[in-house]
N, C-alpha and C positions, 0 to 999 in steps of 0.2 A: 426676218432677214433670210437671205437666200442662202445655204452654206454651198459646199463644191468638194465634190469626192470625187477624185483622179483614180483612174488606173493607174498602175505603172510602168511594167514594158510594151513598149511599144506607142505607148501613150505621152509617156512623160520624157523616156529616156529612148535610147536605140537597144535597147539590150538585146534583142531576138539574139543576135550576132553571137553572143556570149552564151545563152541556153541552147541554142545548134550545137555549140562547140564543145560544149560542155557534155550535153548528150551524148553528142558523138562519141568523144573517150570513154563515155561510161558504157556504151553498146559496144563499143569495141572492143573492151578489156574483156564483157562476157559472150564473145565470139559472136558478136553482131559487125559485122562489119560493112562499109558503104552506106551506112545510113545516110539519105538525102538530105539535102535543105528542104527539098520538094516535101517530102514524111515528114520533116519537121514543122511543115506549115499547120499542115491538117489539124496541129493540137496549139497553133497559139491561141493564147486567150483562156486556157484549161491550166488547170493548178498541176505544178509539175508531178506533187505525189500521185493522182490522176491517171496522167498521160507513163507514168512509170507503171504503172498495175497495168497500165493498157498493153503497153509495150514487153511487161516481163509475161502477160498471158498468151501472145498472139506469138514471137519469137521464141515462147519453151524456156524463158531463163533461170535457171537452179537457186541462184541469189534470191537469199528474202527481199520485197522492198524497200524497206527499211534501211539497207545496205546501198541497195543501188542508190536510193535519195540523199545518203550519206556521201555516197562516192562524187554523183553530181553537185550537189549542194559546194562540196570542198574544193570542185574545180572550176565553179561560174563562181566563187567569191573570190578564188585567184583570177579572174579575168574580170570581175567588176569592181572591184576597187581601185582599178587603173586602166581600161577603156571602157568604160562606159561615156557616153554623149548623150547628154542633154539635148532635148532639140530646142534651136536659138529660140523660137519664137513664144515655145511652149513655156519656156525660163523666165521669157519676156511677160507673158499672163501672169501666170503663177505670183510674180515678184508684185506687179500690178494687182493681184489682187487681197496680197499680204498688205499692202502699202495703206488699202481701204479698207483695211479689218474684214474681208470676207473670211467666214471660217472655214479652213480647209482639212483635209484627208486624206488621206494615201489607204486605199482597200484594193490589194492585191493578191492575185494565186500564186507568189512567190512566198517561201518562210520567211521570216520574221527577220532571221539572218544575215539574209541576202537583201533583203529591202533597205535593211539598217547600213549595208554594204554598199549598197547603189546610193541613197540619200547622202553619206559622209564622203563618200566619194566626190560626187559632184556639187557637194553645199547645200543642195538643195534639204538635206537637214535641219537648215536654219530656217525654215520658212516654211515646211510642212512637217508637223509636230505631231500628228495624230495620223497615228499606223494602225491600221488593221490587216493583217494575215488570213487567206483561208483556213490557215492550221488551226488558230483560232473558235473557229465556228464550224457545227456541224457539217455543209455541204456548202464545195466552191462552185463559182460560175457555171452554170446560169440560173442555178439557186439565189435567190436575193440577199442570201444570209450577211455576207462580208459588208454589203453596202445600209442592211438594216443595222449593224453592228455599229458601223464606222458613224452613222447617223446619230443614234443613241449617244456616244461619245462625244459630239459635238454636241450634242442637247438641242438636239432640228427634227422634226415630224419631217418622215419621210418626203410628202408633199411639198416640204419648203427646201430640197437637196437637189443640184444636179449633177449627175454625174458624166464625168468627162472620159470616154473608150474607145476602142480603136479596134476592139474583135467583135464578134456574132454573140459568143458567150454575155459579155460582160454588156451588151446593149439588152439582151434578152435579161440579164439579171435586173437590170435598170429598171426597167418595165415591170417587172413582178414586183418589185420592191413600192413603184408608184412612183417615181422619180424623173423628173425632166431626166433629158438624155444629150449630147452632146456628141456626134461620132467622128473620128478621126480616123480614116479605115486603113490598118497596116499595107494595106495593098489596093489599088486602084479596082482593081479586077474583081476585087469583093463589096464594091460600094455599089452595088445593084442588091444585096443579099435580102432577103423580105425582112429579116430580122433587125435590118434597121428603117426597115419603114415608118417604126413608131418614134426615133429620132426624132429633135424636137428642132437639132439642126446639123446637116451632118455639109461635109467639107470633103465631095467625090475623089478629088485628086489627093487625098491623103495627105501627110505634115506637108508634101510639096505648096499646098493650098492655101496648109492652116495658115494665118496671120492671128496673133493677140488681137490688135484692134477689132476685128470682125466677130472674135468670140466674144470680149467686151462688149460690143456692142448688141448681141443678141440676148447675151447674159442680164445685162441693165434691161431691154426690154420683155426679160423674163421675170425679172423682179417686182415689175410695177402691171403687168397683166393681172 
């Protein structure tokens, strides 16, 4: 049987919005300030502890990291436990493939925390039961580790898993791991990237494209290939 490991932002939910903002205040408290959305692209898909070493080496920041992940962590859980969105259609798979006993998983570069914060938030807790964190496993995205992890858990050989993403990172992870792949590209303008050329099926114009049925229906004929 096929299982199906999700990303999470940007994949499942809209969160970017929430990790921007979140950043934001955390850069600005340690005298970073104007941080972009633009700067914030460049790291979606990368586990926030990550793009925080990246960000405390390159800006001079005195703060251990530890702190800073602290400081962020405590203000995208005040903004995701009450705007976070689902996207409709994605809700609409997901629900659809709870319903058929596919087994599912939530492997993301977000803590454990905040995941738990996103899922209870939107319900979708009730219907994706099996979490894996990069905090978890030695090395996040584009390491294969989170999705070999998440795999194990579900008791599926790599080979019978696919996984559903929406960045560079986490299609690249897909592939190493040995795993169909599924792409959902946050941004239109990165659906040319080579990195998802080994996609098994990707969706150019991003959630504006996705539809469930069309996943569905590649998904079923990824089952019986």
């Amino acid at each position: 049987m096929i299982s199906v490991i999700f990303d999470l932002d940007g994949t499942l939910v809209d969160s970017e919005p929430n990790y921007y903002e979140s950043g934001r205040r955390t850069l600005e408290r340690h005298g970073v300030p104007d941080f972009t959305w633009e700067q914030h692209s460049r790291f979606i898909g990368i586990g926030t502890l990550e793009t925080l070493e990246i960000l405390k080496e390159r800006y001079g920041i005195r703060a251990p990291v530890e702190q800073l992940l602290a400081e962020q962590n405590a203000a995208y859980l005040d903004l995701a436990r009450t705007r976070t969105e689902v996207f409709p259609q994605m809700r609409k798979f997901v629900e659809r493939l709870y319903a058929e006993g596919v087994p599912m998983a939530v492997a993301s570069g977000s803590s454990l925390e905040a995941i738990d914060a996103v899922l209870a938030g939107t319900g979708l807790d009730a219907v994706l039961t099996t979490v894996v964190s990069a905090e978890e496993v030695a090395h996040g995205k584009p390491a294969p580790d989170v999705f070999l992890e998440a795999a194990r858990r579900l008791g599926a050989r790599p080979a019978d898993c696919v996984v559903v993403e929406d960045a560079t990172p986490g299609a690249q992870a897909a592939h190493a791991a040995g795993m169909g792949c599924m792409v959902i590209p946050y941004a239109a303008e990165i659906a040319d990237d080579p990195a998802f050329a080994t996609a098994g099926l990707l969706f150019p114009g991003g959630q504006p494209e996705f539809t469930a049925d069309a996943a569905h229906d590649w998904l079923t004929a990824h089952r019986t290939a």
